[in-house]
C-alpha positions in Angstrom: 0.0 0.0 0.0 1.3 3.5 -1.0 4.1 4.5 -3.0 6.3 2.2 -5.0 10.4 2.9 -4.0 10.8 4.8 -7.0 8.8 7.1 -7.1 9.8 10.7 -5.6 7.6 11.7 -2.6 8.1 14.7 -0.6 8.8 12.8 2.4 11.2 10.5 0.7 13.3 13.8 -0.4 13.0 14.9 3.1 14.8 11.7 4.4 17.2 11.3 1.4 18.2 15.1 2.4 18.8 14.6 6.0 21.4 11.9 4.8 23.2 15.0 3.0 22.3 18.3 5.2 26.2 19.4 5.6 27.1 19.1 2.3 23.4 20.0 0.4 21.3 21.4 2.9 19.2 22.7 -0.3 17.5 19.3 -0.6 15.6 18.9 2.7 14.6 22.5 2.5 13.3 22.8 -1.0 10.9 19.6 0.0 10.4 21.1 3.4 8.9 24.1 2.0 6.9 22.4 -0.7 5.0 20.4 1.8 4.9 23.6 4.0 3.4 25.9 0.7 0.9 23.4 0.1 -0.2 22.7 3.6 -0.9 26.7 4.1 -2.4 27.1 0.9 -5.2 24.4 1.7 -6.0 25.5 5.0 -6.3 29.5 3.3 -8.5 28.2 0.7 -10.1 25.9 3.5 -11.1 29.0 5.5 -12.0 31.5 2.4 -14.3 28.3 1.4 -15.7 28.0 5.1 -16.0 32.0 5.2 -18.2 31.7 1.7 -20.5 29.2 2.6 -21.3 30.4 6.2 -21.1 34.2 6.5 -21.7 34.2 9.9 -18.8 32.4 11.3 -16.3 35.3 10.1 -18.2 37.8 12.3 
């Protein structure tokens, strides 16, 4: 169940890069703020969607 080995994840990056953070500190960090984009951008839209569809909760 999931992922097959191959296949690039987020949190595969994220462990590959902890294996390298001296020498390319870039790699954990780019996936780190990937994950940390997306995460903020769903819970904005989540909110703007919530706000829409029940005015009354944003007062």
């Amino acid at each position: 169940m999931g992922i097959t080995p191959p296949t690039p994840t987020w949190g595969g990056i994220i462990a590959v890069g902890r294996e390298h953070i001296r020498r390319a500190a870039w790699i954990a960090t780019a996936a780190g703020l990937a994950i940390f984009v997306t995460v903020l951008s769903v819970n904005v839209l989540g909110d703007g969607v919530r706000d829409y569809l029940d005015p009354k909760v944003g007062i």
